[in-house]
C-alpha positions in Angstrom: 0.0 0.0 0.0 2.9 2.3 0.1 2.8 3.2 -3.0 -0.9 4.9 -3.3 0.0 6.2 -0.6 2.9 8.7 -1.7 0.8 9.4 -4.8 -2.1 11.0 -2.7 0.6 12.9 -0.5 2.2 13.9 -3.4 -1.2 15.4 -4.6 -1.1 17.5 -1.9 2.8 18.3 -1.0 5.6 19.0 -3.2 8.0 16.4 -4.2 10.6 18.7 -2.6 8.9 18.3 0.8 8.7 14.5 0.8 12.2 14.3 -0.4 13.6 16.5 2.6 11.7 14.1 4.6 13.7 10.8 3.4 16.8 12.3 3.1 16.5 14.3 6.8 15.2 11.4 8.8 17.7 9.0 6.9 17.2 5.2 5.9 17.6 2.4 8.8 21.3 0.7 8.5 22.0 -0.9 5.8 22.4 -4.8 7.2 25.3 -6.8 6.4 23.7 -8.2 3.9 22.5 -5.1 2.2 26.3 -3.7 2.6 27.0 -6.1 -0.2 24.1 -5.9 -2.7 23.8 -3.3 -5.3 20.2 -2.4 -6.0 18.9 -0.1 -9.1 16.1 0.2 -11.5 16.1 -0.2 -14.9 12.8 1.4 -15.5 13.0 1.1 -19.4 13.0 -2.5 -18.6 15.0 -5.1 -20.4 14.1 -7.6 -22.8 16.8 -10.2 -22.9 19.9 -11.9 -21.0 21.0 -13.8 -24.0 24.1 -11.5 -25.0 23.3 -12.0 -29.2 19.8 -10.0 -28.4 21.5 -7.9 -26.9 20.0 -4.5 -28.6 19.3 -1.9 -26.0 21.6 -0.1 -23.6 19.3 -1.3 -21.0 20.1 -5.4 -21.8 23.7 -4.5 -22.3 24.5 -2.9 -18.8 23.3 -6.7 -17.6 25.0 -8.7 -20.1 28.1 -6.5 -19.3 27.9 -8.2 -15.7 27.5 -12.2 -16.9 29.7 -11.9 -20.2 33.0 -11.3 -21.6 34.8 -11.1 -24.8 37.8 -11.1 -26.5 38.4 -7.7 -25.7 36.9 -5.1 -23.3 36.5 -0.8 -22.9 37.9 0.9 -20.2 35.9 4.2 -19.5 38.0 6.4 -21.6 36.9 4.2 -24.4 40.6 2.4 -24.8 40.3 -0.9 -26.0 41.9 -3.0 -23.9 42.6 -7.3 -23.7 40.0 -9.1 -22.1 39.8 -12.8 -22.3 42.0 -12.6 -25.1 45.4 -11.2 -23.6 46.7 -9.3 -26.4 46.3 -9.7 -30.9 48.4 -9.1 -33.7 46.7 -7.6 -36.8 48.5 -8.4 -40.2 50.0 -5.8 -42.3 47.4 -6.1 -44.8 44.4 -5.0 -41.8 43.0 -8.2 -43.0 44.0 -10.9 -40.0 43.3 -10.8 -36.4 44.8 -13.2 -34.4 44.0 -13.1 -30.5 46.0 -15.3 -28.0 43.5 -16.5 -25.1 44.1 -16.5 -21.2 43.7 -19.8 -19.9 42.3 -18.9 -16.3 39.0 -18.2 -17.6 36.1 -20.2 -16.3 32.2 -20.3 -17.3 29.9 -19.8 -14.6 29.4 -23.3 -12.7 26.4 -25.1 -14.0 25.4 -28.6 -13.8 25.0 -29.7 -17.4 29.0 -28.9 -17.2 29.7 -32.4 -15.2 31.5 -33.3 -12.7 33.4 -29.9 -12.2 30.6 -27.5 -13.2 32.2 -25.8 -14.9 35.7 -25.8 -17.5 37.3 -23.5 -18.9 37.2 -21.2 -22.1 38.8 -21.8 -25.5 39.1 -20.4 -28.7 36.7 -23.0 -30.2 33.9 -21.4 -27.5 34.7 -18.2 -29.6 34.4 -20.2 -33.1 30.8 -21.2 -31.4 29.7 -18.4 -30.5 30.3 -16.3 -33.7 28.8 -18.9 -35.9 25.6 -18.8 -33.3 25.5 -14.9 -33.9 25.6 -15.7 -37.7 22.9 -18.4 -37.5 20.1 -17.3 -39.8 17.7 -19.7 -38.0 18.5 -17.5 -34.7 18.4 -14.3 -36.6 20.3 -12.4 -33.7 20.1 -8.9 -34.2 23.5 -8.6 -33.6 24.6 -10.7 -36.7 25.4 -7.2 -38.7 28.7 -6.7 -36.4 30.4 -9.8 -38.8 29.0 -8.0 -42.4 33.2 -7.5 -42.8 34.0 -11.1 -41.6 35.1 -13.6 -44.5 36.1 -16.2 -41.6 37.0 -16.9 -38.6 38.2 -19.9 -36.5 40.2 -21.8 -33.8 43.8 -22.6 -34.4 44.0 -24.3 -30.9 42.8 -24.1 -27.7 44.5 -20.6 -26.9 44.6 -19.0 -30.4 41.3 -17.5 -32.3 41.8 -15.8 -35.8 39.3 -14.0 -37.6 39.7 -13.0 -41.5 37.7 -9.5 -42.6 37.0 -9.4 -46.1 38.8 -5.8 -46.7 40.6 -3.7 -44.2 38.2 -2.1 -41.4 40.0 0.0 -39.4 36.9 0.3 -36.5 36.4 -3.8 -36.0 38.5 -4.0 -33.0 35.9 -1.7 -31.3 33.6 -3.8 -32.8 34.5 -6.6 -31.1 33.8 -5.1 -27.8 29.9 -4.9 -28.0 28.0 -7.7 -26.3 27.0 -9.0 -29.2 30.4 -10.7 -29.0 30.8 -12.4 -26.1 31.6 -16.0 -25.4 28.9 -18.6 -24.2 29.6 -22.5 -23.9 27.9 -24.7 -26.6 26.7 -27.1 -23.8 24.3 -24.9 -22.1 23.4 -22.9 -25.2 22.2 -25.7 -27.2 20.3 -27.6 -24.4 18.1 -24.0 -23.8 18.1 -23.0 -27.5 15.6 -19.7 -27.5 15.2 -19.8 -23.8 19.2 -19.0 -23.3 17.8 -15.6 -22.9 16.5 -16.5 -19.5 19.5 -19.1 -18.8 22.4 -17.5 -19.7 25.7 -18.7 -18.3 28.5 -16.3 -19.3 32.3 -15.6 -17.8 31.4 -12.2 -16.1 32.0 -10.7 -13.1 28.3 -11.8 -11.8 26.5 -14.8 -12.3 22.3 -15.2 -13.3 20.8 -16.0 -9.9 16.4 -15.3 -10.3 14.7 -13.5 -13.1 11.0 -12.4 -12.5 10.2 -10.5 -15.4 8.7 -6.7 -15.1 9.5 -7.7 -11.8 13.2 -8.1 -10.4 16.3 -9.8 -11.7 19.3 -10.8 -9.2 22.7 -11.4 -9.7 25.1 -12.7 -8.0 29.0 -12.6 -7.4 31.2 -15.1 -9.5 34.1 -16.3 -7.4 35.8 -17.9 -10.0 36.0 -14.8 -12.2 39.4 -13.6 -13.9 40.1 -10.5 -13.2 42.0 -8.5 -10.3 42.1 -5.0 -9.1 45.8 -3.3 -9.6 46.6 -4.3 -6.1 45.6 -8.1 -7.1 42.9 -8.2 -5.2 39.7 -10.5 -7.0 36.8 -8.9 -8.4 34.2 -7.9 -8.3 33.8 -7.0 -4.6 30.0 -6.6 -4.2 28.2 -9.9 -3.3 25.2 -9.4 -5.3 23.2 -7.1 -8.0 19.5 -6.9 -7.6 17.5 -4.6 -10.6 14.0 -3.8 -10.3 11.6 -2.4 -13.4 9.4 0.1 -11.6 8.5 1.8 -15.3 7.6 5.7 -13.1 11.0 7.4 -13.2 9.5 9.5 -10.2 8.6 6.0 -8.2 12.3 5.1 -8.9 13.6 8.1 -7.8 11.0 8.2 -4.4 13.0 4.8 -3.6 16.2 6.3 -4.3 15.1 8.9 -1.8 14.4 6.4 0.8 17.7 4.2 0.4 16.0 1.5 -1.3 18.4 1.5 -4.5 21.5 3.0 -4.3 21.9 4.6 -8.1 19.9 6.6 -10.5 21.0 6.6 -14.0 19.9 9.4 -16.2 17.7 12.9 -15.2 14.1 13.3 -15.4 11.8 16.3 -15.5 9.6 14.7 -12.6 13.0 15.7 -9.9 15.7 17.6 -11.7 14.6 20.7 -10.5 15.2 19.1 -6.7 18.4 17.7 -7.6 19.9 20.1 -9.8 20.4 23.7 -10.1 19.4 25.2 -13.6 23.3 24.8 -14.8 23.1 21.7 -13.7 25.4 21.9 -10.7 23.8 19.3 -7.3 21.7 21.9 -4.6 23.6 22.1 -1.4 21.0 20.5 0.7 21.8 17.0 -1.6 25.3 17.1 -1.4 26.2 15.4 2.1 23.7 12.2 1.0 24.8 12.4 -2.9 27.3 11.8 -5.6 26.7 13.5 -8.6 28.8 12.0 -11.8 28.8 13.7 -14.9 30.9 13.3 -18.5 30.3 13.0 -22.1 27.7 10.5 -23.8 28.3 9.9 -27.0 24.5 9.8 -28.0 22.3 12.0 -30.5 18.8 12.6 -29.3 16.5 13.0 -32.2 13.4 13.1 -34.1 13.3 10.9 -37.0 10.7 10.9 -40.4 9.8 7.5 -42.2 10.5 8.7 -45.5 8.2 5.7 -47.4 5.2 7.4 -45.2 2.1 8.1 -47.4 2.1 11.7 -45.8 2.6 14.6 -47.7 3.9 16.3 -44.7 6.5 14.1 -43.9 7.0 13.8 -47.6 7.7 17.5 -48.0 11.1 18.6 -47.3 9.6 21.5 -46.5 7.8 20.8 -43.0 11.2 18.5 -42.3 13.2 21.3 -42.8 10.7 23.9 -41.0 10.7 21.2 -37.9 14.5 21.4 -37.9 14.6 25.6 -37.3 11.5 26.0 -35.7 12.4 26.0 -32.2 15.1 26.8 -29.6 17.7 24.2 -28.9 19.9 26.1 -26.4 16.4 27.5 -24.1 14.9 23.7 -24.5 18.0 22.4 -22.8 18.0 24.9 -20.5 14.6 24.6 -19.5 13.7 21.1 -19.9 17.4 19.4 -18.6 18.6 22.4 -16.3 22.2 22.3 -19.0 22.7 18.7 -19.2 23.6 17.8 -22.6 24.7 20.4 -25.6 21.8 21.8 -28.0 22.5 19.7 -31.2 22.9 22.7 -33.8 25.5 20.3 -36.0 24.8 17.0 -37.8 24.1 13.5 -36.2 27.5 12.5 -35.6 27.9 14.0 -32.0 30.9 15.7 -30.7 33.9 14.1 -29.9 34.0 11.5 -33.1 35.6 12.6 -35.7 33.6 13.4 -38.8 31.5 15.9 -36.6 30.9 19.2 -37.8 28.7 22.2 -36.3 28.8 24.0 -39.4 26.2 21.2 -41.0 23.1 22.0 -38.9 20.2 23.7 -38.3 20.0 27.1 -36.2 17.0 28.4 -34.6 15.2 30.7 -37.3 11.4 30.9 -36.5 10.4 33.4 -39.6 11.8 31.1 -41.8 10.3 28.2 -40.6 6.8 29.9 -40.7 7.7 30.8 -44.4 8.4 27.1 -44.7 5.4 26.2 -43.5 3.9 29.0 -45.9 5.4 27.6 -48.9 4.4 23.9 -48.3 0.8 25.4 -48.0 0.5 26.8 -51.1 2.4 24.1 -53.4 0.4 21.3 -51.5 -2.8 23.1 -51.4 -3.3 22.0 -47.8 -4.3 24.6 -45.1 -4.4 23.4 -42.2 -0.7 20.8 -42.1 -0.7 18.4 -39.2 2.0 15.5 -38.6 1.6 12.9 -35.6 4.5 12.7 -33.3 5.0 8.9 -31.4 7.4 9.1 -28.4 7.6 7.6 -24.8 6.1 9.0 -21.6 10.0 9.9 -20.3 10.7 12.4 -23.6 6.9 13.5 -23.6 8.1 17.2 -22.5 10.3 17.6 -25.3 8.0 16.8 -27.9 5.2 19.1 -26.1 7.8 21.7 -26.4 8.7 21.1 -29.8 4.9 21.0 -30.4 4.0 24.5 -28.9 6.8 26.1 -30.6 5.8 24.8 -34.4 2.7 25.5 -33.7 3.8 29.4 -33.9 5.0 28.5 -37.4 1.5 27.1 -39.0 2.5 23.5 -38.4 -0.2 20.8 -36.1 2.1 18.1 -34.4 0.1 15.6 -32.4 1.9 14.0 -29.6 1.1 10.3 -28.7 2.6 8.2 -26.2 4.0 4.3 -26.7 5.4 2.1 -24.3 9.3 1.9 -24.8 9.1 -1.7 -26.4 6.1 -0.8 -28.4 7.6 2.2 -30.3 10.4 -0.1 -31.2 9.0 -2.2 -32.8 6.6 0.5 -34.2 9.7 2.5 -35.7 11.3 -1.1 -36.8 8.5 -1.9 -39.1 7.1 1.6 -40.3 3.9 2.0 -38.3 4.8 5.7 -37.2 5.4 8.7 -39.6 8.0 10.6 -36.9 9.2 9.2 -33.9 11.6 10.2 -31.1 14.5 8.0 -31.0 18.2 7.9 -29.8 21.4 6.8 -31.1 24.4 5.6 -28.8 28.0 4.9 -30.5 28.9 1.1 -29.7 32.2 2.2 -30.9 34.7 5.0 -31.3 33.9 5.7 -34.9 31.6 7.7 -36.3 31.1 4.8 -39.0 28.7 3.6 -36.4 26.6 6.8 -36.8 26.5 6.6 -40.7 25.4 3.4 -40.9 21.6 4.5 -40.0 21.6 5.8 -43.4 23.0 3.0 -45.7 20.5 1.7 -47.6 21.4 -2.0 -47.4 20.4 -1.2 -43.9 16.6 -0.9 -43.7 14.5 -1.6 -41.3 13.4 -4.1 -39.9 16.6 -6.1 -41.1 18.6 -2.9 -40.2 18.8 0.5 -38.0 18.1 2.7 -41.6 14.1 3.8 -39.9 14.4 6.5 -42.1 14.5 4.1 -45.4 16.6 7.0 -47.0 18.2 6.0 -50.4 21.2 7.7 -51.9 23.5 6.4 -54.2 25.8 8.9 -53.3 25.7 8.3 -49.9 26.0 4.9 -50.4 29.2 4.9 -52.6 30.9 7.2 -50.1 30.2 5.3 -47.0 32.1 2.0 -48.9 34.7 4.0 -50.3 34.8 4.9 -46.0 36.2 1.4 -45.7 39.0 1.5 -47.5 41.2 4.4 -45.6 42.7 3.8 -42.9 43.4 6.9 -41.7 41.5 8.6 -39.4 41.8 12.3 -40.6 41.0 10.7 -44.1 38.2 9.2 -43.2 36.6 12.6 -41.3 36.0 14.6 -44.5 34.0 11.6 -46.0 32.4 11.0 -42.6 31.4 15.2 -42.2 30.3 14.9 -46.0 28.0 12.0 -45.2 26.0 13.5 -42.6 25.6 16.6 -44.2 23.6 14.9 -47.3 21.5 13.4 -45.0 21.1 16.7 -43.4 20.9 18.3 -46.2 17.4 16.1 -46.8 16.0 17.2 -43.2 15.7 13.1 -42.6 16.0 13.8 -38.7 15.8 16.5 -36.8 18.9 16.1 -33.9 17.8 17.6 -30.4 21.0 17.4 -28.0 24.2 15.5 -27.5 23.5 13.9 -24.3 25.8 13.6 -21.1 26.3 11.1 -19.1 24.8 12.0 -15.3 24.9 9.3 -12.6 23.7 10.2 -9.0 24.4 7.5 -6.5 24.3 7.8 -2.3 27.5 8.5 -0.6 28.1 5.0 0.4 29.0 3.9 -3.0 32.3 4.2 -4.6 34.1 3.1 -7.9 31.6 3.7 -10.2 32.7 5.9 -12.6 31.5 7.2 -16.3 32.2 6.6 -19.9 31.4 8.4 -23.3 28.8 5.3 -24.0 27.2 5.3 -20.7 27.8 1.2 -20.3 27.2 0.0 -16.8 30.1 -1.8 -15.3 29.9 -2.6 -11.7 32.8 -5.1 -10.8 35.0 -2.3 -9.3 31.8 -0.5 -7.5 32.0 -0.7 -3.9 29.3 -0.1 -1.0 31.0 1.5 2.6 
């Protein structure tokens, strides 16, 4: 009943009120027990545990807990060895050979035998790739091995993989989730229902999953890896997650001690956390850590290009949408300075290939000529465009919708469950939709890729189902140079032809901000926001 209950207080009493109430009286001792455990809420939910499925920032942050790869990210975005202890590329860019540790152990299950467990070898790797590219499977994660001619085991410690042309940005690659190891054994005696059994090398083990509900992790003692004073990780005993979907319920039990981190910012408590630059209030700053760093993540607004609307048709209203309202007072006002108003292309800053010369500025007479001049050629009066997002990016789109409506233009708002607009975007059910994009690795490649039309959704991440020969022809040229700087002016000319066409409009380049109590220690950030918690301790 707890929970009715705060909602009818907070009918009556600010948020602000009940909050100085938790944070003054204070939360009973944490027990032993509780000194051990990490608890947060993942209230976008998550959908899967099998790492191939692994899609969503929210799936990943778990699977980063129960798996490993070859190679690993430290939070500066360095690639660094993993369960492979170091690789030699060939001189022709074409042959990656990795040389496997040999104290690397699966989680202990029964189907394992007599030991419960053994441990890892290159042929695991050979395995787990060919599952990935398994068309019967079709793991969404298949499109990381588009460059791969072949790969396989040379022995037990040596794994090589052949690309079928020089890709400078597949070592990065290799450190999404998509790659990591599983055993053959336990895969194949689950099949689809891995997803709910998975039994990885990580840090933590699977202990319960009640889904919607809670999942619980617990500490693998026979995991790898040491601190730099050789001490075994991780140090906490357990992780337990909880999918309350209200950001402001999550944060409420934040409040009272009940999880220990909060991931991201909402409108429903920033102002009582934050000051309008962003900085923590004093009265927080005795009970809270406040982390904050770079996110490499565009926040936009896309258009289904194949839609049978003439407004999202008309390059016009896409273009109008783009200059139609304030970026910088948005931020401002809607995320008290957290993230930089995205006035450049998609690529966000800090990959090369970005450029804030290729954007859209903040003209509102222009837009509302725009809007004038698709009027008249269309011969419709009164333009209107429906605009699908979730319930946690509702005051953005309310803000974009009161500011176009200045300019002549209808946008209706509706709201989708997380999972529903997925899979609503993924097939073309929704003329404009609010969407993110998060880099899975230090190359702006990644970006592009959302416009390439061999990638169309639903077999791809192109939502837009934008077609350019041109674009096309540069993004494989793209391939072939390996340098960097090279690579940058074909990158910066990409986006802006897709710019150029209005296909998105970009809102912000997010940040990374973390708030956890003072208790907790070792958790730090990184430019792709991934969740890693063996080095997290609880005092």
């Amino acid at each position: 009943m707890l929970k009715p209950v705060l909602l009818q207080i907070t009918s009556y009493l600010s948020i602000g009120c009940i909050l100085l109430l938790f944070f003054n009286c204070g939360a009973p001792p944490n027990s032993n027990k509780d000194h051990l455990v990490f608890r947060y809420n993942e209230y976008a939910n998550i959908n899967t545990l099998d790492p191939a499925f692994s899609r969503t920032l929210q799936d990943n942050n778990v699977c980063n807990q129960l798996f490993n790869g070859l190679v690993q990210l430290d939070d500066q975005l360095n690639i660094l060895p993993c369960i492979a202890k170091n690789w030699k590329i060939s001189d022709s860019g074409t042959i990656y050979r990795f040389y496997l540790r040999r104290d690397v152990y699966f989680h202990k299950h029964a189907l394992f035998g007599k030991d419960s467990t053994r441990t890892v070898v290159a042929s695991d790797f050979e395995y787990s790739l060919n599952r990935l590219r398994d068309e019967t499977i079709a793991a969404p994660g298949s499109w990381v091995l588009n460059k791969v001619d072949d790969f396989k085991a040379i022995n037990d410690t040596i794994f090589e993989i052949k690309l079928k042309q020089p890709f400078p940005a597949f070592i990065g690659l290799l450190t999404m989730k998509y790659c990591s190891v599983i055993p053959h054994e336990i895969a194949e005696i689950y099949g689809s229902e891995f997803r709910s059994h998975p039994i990885g090398t990580g840090p933590f083990k699977f202990k319960r999953w009640e889904e919607n509900t809670k999942l619980v992790l617990r500490k693998n003692h026979i995991y790898f890896e040491k601190d730099k004073n050789g001490y075994p990780l991780p140090y906490l005993e357990a992780v337990a997650i909880t999918f309350l979907p209200d950001k402001q319920s999550e944060f409420l039990q934040f409040a009272q001690g009940n999880i220990d981190f909060l991931n991201s910012l909402d409108a429903s408590y920033k102002d009582e956390l934050l000051t309008a630059d962003g900085r923590l209030r004093e009265k927080y700053k005795k009970s809270i850590n406040l982390i904050r760093g770079p996110f490499l993540n565009t926040e936009y607004l896309g258009f289904y290009l194949d839609s049978k609307t003439p407004e999202i048709q008309s390059e016009l209203v896409r273009k109008a949408i783009n200059i139609g309202f304030d970026r910088a007072k948005m931020m401002t006002y809607l995320r008290n300075g957290i993230g930089i108003p995205a006035t450049g292309g998609f690529i966000p800053i800090g990959l090369k290939g970005h450029s804030k010369s290729i954007g859209f500025s903040y003209q509102p007479k222009k837009a509302k000529a725009l809007i004038n001049q698709f009027k008249k050629e269309s011969g419709i009066e009164n333009p209107e465009i429906t605009l699908v997002t979730t319930s946690n990016y509702l005051s953005f789109c309310e803000f974009i919708q009161r500011e176009l409506e200045k300019a002549g233009l209808l946008i209706h708002v509706d709201v989708m469950p997380e999972a529903s607009l997925r899979s609503a975007r993924s097939n073309g059910k929704v003329d404009m939709f609010r969407s993110s994009w998060v880099a899975d690795y230090l190359d702006a490649e990644n970006y592009l890729s959302i416009f390439y039309s061999k990638n169309f959704a639903p077999g791809g991440s192109n939502y837009f189902h934008y077609k350019s020969k041109l674009f096309d022809s540069l993004y494989n040229k793209s391939f072939t140079i390996a340098n960097i700087n090279e690579r940058k002016t074909l990158y910066t000319t990409m986006d802006s032809l897709a710019m150029d066409k209005a296909l998105m409009v970009p809102l912000y380049y997010d940040e990374v901000i973390r708030f956890t109590r003072k208790n907790v220690t070792g958790l730090g950030v990184n430019p792709i926001n991934l969740l890693d918690l063996k080095t997290i301790r609880k005092d």
